[in-house]
C-alpha positions in Angstrom: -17.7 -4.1 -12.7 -17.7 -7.6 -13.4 -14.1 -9.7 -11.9 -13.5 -13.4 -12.2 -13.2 -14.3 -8.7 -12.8 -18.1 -7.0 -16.3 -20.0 -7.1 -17.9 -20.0 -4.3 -18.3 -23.1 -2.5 -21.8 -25.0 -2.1 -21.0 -27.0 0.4 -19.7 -24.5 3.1 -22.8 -21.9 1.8 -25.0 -24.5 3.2 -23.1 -24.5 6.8 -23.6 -21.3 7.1 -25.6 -21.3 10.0 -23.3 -24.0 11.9 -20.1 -21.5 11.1 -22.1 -18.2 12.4 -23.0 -20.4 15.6 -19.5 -21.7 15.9 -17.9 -18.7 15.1 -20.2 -16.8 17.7 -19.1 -19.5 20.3 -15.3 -18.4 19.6 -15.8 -14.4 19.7 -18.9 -13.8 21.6 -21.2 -10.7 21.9 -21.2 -8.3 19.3 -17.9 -9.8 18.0 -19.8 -11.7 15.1 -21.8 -10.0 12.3 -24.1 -11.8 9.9 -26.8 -9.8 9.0 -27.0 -8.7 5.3 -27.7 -4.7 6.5 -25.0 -5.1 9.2 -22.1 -6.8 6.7 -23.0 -4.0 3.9 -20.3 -1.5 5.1 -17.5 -4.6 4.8 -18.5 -5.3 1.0 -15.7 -3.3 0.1 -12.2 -1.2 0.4 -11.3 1.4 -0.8 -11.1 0.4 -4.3 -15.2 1.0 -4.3 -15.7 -0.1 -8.0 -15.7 -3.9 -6.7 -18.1 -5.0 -4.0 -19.1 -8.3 -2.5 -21.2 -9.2 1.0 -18.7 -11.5 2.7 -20.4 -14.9 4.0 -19.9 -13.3 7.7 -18.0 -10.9 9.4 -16.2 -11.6 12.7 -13.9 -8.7 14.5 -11.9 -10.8 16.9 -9.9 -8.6 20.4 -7.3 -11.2 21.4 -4.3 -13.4 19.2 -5.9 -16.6 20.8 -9.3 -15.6 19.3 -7.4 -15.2 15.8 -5.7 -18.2 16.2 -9.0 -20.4 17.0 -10.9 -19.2 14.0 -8.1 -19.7 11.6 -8.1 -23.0 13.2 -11.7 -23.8 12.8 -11.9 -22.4 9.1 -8.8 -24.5 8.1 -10.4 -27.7 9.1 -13.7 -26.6 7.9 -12.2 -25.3 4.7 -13.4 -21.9 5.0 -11.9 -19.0 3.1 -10.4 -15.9 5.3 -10.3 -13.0 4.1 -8.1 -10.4 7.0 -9.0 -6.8 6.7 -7.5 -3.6 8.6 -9.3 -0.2 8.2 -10.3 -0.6 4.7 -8.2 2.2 3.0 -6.9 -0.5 0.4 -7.1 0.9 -3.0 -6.3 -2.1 -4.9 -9.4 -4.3 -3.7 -6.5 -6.4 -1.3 -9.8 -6.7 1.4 -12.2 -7.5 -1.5 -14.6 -10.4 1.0 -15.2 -13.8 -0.8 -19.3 -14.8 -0.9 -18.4 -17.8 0.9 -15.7 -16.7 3.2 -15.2 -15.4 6.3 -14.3 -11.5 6.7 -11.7 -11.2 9.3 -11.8 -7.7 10.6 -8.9 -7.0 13.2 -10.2 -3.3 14.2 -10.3 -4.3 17.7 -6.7 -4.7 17.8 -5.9 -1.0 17.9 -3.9 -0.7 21.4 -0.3 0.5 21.8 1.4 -2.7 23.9 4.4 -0.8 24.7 6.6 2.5 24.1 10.4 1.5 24.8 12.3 4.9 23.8 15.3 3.3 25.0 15.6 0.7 22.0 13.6 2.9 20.4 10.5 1.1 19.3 6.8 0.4 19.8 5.3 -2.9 20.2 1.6 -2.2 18.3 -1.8 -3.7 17.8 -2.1 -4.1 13.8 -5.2 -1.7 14.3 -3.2 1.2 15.2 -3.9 3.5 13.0 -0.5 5.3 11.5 -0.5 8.4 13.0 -1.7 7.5 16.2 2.1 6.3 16.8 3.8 9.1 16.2 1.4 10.6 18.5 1.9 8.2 21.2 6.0 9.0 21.2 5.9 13.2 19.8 6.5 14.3 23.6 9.2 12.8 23.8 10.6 14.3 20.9 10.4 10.9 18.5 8.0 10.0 15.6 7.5 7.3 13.0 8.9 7.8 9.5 6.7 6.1 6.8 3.5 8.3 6.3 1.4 7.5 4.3 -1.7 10.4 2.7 -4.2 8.0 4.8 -2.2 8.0 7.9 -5.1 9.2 10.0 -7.3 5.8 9.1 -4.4 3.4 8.2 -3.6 0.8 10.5 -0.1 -0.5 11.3 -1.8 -3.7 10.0 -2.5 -2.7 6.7 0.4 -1.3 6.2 2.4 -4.4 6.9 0.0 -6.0 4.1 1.1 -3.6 1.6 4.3 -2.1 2.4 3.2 1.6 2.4 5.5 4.0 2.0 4.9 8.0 2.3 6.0 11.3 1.6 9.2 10.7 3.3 9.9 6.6 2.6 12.9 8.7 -0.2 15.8 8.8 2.7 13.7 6.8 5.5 12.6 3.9 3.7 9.2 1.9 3.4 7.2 0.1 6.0 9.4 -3.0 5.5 12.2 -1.0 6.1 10.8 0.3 9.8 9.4 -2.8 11.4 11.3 -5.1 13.2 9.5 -7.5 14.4 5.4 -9.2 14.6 3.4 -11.8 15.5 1.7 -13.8 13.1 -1.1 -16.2 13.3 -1.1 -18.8 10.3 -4.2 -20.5 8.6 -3.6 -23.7 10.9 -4.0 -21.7 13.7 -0.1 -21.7 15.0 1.3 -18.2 16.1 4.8 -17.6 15.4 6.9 -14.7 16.4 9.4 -13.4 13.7 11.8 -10.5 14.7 11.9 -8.5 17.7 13.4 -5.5 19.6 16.7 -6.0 17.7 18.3 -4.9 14.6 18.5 -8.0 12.8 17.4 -11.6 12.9 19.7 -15.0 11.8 18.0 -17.1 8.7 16.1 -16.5 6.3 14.5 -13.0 6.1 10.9 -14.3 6.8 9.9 -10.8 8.4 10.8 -8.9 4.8 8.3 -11.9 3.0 5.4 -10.9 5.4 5.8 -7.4 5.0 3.8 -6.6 1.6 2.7 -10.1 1.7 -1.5 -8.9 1.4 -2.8 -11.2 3.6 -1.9 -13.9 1.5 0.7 -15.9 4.3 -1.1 -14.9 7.8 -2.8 -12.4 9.9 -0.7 -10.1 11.7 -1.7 -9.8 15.8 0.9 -7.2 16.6 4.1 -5.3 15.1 6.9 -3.9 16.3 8.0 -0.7 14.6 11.2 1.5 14.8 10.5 5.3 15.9 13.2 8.1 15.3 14.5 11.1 16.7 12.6 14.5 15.1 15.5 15.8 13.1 16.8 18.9 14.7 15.9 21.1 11.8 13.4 20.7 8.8 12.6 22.3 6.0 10.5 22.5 2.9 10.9 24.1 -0.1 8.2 24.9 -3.1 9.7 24.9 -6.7 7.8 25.9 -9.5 7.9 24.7 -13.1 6.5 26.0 -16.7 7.1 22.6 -17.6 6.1 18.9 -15.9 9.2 17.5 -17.9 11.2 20.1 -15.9 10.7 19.0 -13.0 10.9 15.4 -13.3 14.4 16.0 -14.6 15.1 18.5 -11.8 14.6 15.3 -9.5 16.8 13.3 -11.2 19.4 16.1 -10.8 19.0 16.2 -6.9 19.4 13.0 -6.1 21.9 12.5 -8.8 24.0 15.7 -6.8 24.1 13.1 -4.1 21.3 15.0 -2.4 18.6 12.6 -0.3 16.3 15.0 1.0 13.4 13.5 3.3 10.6 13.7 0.4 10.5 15.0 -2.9 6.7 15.1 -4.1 5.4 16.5 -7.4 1.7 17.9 -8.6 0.8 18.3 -11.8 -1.8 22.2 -12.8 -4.6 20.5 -11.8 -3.7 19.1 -8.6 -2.2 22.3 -7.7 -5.5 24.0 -8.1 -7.7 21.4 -6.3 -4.9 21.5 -3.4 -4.9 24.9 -3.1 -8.3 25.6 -3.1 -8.8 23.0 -0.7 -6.3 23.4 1.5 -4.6 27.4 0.7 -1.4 26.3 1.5 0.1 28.9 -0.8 0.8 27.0 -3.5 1.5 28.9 -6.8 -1.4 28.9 -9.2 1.2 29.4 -12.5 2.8 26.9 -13.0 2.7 23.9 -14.5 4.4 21.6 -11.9 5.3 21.8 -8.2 8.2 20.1 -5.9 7.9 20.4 -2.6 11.5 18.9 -1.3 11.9 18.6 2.5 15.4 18.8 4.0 16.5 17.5 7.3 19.3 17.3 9.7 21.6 19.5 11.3 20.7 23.4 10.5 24.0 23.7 9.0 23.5 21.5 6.9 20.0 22.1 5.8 20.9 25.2 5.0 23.7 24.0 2.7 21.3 21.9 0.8 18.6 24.3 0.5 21.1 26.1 -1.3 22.0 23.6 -3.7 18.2 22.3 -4.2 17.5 25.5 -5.3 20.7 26.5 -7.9 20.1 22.9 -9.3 15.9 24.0 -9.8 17.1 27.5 -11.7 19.3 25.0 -14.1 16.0 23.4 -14.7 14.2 26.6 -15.5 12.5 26.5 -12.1 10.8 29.9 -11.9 9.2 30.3 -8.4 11.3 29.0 -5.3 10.0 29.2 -1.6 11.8 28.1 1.4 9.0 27.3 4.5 10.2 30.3 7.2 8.6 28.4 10.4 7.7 24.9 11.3 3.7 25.8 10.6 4.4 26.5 7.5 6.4 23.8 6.0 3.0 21.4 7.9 1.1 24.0 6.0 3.1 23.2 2.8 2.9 19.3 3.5 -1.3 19.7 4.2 -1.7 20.5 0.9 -0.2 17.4 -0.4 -1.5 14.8 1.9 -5.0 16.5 1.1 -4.7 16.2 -2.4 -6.9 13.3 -2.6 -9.9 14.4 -1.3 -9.2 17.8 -2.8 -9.3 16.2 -6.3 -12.5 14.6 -5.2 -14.4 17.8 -5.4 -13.3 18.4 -9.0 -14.5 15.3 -10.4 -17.5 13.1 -9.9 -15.4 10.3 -9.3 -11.5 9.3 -10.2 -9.9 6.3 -10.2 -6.0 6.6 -7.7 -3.0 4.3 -9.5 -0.1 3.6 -8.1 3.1 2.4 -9.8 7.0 2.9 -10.2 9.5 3.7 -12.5 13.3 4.7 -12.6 13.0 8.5 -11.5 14.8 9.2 -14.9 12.0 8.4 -17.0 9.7 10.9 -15.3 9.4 13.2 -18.1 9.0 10.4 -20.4 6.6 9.2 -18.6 4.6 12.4 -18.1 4.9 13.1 -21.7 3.0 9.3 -22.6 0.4 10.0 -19.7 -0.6 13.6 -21.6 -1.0 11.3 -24.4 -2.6 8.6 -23.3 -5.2 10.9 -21.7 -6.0 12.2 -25.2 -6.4 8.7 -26.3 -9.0 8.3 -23.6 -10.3 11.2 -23.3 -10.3 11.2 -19.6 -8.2 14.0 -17.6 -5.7 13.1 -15.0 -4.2 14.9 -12.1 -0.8 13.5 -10.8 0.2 13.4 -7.7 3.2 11.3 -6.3 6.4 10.6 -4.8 8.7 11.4 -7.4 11.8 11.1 -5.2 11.8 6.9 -5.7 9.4 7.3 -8.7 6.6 6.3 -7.2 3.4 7.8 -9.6 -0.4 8.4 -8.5 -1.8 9.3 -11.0 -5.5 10.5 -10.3 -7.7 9.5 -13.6 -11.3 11.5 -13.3 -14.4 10.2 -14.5 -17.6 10.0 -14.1 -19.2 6.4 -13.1 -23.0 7.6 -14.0 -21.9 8.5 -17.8 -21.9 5.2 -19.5 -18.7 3.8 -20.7 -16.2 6.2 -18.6 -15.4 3.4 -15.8 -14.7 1.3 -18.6 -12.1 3.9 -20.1 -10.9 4.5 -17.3 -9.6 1.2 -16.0 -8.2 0.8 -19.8 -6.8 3.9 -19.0 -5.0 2.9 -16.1 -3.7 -0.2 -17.0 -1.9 1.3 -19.9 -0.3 3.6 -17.8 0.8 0.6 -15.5 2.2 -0.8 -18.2 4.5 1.9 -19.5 5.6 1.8 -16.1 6.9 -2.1 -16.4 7.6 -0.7 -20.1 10.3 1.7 -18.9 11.8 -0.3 -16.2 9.5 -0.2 -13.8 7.4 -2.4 -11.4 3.4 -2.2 -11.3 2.9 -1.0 -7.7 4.9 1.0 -5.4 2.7 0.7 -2.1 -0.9 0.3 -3.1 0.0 -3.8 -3.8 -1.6 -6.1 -6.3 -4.9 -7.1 -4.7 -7.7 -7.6 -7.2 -7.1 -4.6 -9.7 -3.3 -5.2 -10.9 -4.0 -8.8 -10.5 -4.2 -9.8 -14.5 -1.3 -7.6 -14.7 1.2 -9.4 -13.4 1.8 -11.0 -16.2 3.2 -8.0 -17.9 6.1 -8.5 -15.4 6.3 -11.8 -14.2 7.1 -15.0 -16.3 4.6 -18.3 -15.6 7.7 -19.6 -13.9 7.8 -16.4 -11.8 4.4 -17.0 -10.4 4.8 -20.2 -10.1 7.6 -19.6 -7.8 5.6 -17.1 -5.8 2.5 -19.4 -5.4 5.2 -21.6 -4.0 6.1 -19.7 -0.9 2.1 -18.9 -0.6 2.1 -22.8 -0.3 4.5 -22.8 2.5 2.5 -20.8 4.6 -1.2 -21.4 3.1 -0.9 -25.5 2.0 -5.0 -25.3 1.2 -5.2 -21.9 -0.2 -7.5 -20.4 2.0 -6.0 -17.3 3.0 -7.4 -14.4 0.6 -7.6 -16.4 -2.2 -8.4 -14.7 -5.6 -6.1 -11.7 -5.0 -2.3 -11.2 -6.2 -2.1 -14.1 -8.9 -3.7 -14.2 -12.4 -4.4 -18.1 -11.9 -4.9 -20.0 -8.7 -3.5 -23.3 -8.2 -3.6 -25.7 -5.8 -0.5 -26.2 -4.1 -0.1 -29.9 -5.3 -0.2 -29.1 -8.8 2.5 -26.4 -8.6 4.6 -29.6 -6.3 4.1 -32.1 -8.9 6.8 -33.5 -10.8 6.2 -34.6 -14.3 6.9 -38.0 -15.3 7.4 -39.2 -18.7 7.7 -43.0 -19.7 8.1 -43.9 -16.4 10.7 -42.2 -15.5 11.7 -38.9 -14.0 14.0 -35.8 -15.3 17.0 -36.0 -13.6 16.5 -39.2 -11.7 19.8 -38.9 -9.9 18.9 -35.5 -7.6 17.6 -36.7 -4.4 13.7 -35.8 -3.8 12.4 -35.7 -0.7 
């Protein structure tokens, strides 16, 4: 597909070979790849419809070897591109023909486990789930989860402030780190956070944290880990109806329940799940909730209670409680597969990712049926419907001509009934490339404008990932300017500085 991207610059196209051999001389042996064959698998995330060779790739081990060639590119003027594992679906690690890819898959040690305060100190490589592995002995684990957790890094998820199955009562990634290192486009490293609870000033740690690369490259994070609640359960409710149960969630959390997750699936994601998967899923229904529960086993088994009268009100008619701890895994395997499950249903499909206020689910659900007539492309849904957090899956197939087409017309009409109904455009995918000329739908010119501001406190020349997030780039001088008019200035009498 064709995407209006930053020209690339002549002048640094022609130093090519000078910035390979410099690079080289910063990260040497294998750490620099420049060979068209050799770049191909970095040409693109995991938004696969978009693909470009970078200029070069280089994978750099240490904070001082990021810090050098951030220094080097910013004097050069050389475009950076950072990139984690590659699971991005929005195109946020989308290279730039004449910039340098910036792959930090080296970084992917564990620094330290401190169970006293309670946190690990993390490479951005890490992938997700290795950190709860590192601490599950000792009876602790990490709370945001997202359905790529086993390729993820810690990293990437800092970029784009995943979230999870269980981000409803534990909160996002922003919500769970505490502190990281950061290297900026000059080169300087700065340390934002730490071990404790909360920092003084401004909050520059909650900017970074779904920032996509656009502000720095993250050298190491500091997350929070939890105690494994003593009891846990989950609970499978089925629906005749997906309006049913999108108004059954409104219902639990409006009983003043927060359960750990509340995830919904739409028939046809049931079906691809459970023939995936057999997790046990019912096969007649329309729409599934699986709601976990956690805490004390008192308690657990007071909610469980109450989940399930408040799913009967909604005309729930199947209702199963997980009897062991491999079976409520079992229940959550079939969700977190649902992904590739869909995948062998459908030549190809196209994952979006936005949020609305969880009481316009079943209006929402109602306008996607329809919109999928208008189309004439199916959809399978799958999402967090606990903070209204929708992925819907639109299938397709890329060889017949015209269906990629629909479907990205497709899904940007259903991200804009989200900002329609109240909602915001992504949830924990981000922005990247694909809900780029979107953001107008939310954001005023003055609301960009302000955004590209703070990019320009961090980035002054633009080079960091340029081309993603914002409909139009500007320079940072033009945003600074102040207009003058007759020779004099509005509101002469505020001091400028």
């Amino acid at each position: 597909m064709a995407l209006a991207m930053p020209e690339p610059d002549g002048a640094v196209l022609e130093r090519r070979d000078r910035i390979v051999e410099r690079l080289r001389a910063i990260v040497p042996g294998e750490g620099v790849i420049a060979s068209v064959q050799a770049m191909r698998p970095y040409e693109c995330d995991g938004l696969t419809a978009y693909r470009q060779l970078p200029m070069v790739v280089v994978l750099p081990e240490t904070t001082a070897q990021v810090s050098s060639i951030l220094q080097y590119c910013y004097a050069e003027g050389i475009k950076v591109v950072p990139r984690g594992a590659g699971t991005s679906l929005s195109g946020g690690a989308l290279p730039l023909a004449d910039g340098v890819l910036l792959g930090m898959a080296k970084f992917n040690r564990i620094r330290e486990i401190d169970f006293d305060n309670r946190v690990v100190v993390a490479e951005p490589g890490v992938t997700n789930l290795k950190v709860t592995q590192a601490v599950e002995h000792a009876g602790f684990y990490y709370a945001p989860d997202p359905s790529s957790q086993i390729a993820c890094t810690i990293g990437g998820n800092v970029a784009e402030n995943s979230g999870g199955v269980h981000c409803l009562k534990y909160g996002t990634t922003t919500n769970n780190v505490l502190g990281c290192e950061l290297v900026l486009m000059t080169g300087e490293v700065l340390r934002l956070g730490g071990k404790h609870f909360d920092s003084e000033g401004y909050d520059l740690l909650g900017v970074i944290n779904g920032s996509e690369g656009l502000l720095g490259v993250v050298t190491e994070v500091t997350v929070r880990i939890l105690r494994k609640p003593e009891t846990a359960r989950a609970l499978l409710v089925g629906f005749p109806y997906s309006e049913d149960a999108g108004a059954c969630v409104g219902r639990i959390i409006g009983a003043g329940i927060i359960p750990g997750g509340i995830e919904m699936m739409d028939r046809p994601a049931i079906h691809a799940a459970e023939a995936f998967i057999h997790a046990g899923y019912p096969l007649d229904v329309e729409a599934l909730l699986i709601v976990e529960l956690d805490g004390p086993q008192a308690e657990v088994d007071h909610l469980a209670a109450r989940v399930e009268s408040l799913a009967k009100e909604c005309r729930a008619v199947t209702c199963r409680v997980s009897a062991s701890e491999q079976e409520r895994l079992l229940f959550w395997a079939g969700r977190k597969a649902a992904f590739p499950a869909v995948g062998r249903i459908s030549p190809d499909y196209y994952c979006m990712d936005g949020t609305i206020p969880r009481a316009k689910l079943p209006l929402v659900l109602r306008r996607m049926r329809e919109l999928s007539q208008t189309y004439g492309l199916r959809v399978a849904n799958v999402f967090h419907a606990g903070d209204g957090n929708l992925h819907p899956l639109i299938l397709y197939d890329a060889n017949a001509p015209g269906e990629l087409e629909r479907a990205e017309a497709f899904g940007s009409a259903i991200l804009k009934l989200c900002v329609e109904v109240g909602g915001v455009l992504t949830g924990e995918h981000g922005v990247g490339v694909e809900k780029r000329d979107l953001m107008p739908e939310m954001f005023t010119e003055a609301d960009l404008a302000q955004q590209q501001r703070l990019k320009c406190a961090f980035d002054d020349k633009g080079l960091l990932n340029p081309g993603k997030v914002f409909p139009t780039l500007h320079r940072c001088a033009e945003l600074g300017r102040v207009h003058v008019h007759g020779g004099a200035m509005a509101f002469p009498e505020i001091p400028r500085f």
